[in-house]
N, C-alpha and C positions, 0 to 999 in steps of 0.2 A: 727877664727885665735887665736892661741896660747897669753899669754904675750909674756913669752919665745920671738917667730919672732916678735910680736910687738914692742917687745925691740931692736930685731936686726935688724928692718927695719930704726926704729927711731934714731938708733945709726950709723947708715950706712953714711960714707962721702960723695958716692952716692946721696940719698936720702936728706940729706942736702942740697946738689948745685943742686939738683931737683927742690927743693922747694924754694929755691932763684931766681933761673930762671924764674921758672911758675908765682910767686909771682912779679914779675920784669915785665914781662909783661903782665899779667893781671892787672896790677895798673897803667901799660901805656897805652894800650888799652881804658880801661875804664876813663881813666882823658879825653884823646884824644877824646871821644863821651863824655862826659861832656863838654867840652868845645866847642864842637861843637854845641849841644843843646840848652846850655847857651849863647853863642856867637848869635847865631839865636834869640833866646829870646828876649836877649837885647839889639840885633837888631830892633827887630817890635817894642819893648818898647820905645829908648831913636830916635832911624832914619827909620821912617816909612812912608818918603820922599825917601829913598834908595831902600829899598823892591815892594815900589807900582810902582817904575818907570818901562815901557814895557820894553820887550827884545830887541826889536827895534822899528824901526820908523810906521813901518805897521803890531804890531804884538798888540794884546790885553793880549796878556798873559805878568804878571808880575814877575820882574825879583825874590821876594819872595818867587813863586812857584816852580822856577828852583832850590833855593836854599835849600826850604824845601824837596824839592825831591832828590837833591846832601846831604841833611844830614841822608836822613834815605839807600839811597846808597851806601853811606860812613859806617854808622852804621852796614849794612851788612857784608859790606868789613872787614869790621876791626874784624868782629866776625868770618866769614871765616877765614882770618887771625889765631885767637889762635886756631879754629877748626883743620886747616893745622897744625899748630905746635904741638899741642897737640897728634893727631894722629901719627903724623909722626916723632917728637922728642920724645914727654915727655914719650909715652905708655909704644915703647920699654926698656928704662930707668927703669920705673915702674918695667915691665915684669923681667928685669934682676936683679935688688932690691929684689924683691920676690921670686926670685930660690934661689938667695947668701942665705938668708935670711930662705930659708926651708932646705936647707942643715942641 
């Protein structure tokens, strides 16, 4: 790629509220599994009286493991999530940036 279009992609108001956007929620995304991860943490760290209690009264499995498994389910999600946006907002965005732009 040219300077030339590097300069007209970077100058683009387009491109601009592209990167706003993407930037916007990929730092929401990512606090949101940080804070799930860390929440979980210090969970088993500071109440690990709350984690080892069962799921029920006749079940041996602990309520910890439901919740370790609900965070890396979530973590999927949330990645599908920008995967979905990314493809399906951001590409075409992109796509259109770079025709203006080789003009």
């Amino acid at each position: 790629m040219s300077l030339l279009i590097a300069s007209k992609i970077q100058n683009n108001p387009k491109y601009l509220q592209l990167v706003k956007r993407r930037d916007t929620l990929s730092w929401t995304l990512s606090a949101a599994v940080c804070l799930m991860y860390f929440g979980f943490i210090l969970l088993i760290a500071f109440a690990p009286e709350v984690i080892t209690q069962p799921i029920s009264n006749t079940s041996v499995i602990p309520l910890g493991m439901l919740l370790g498994v609900g965070v890396i389910v979530a973590s999927a999600l949330l990645t599908g999530i920008y995967v979905f946006k990314a493809n399906g907002t951001f590409d075409p965005i992109v796509r259109e940036i770079v025709e203006e732009a080789s003009k």
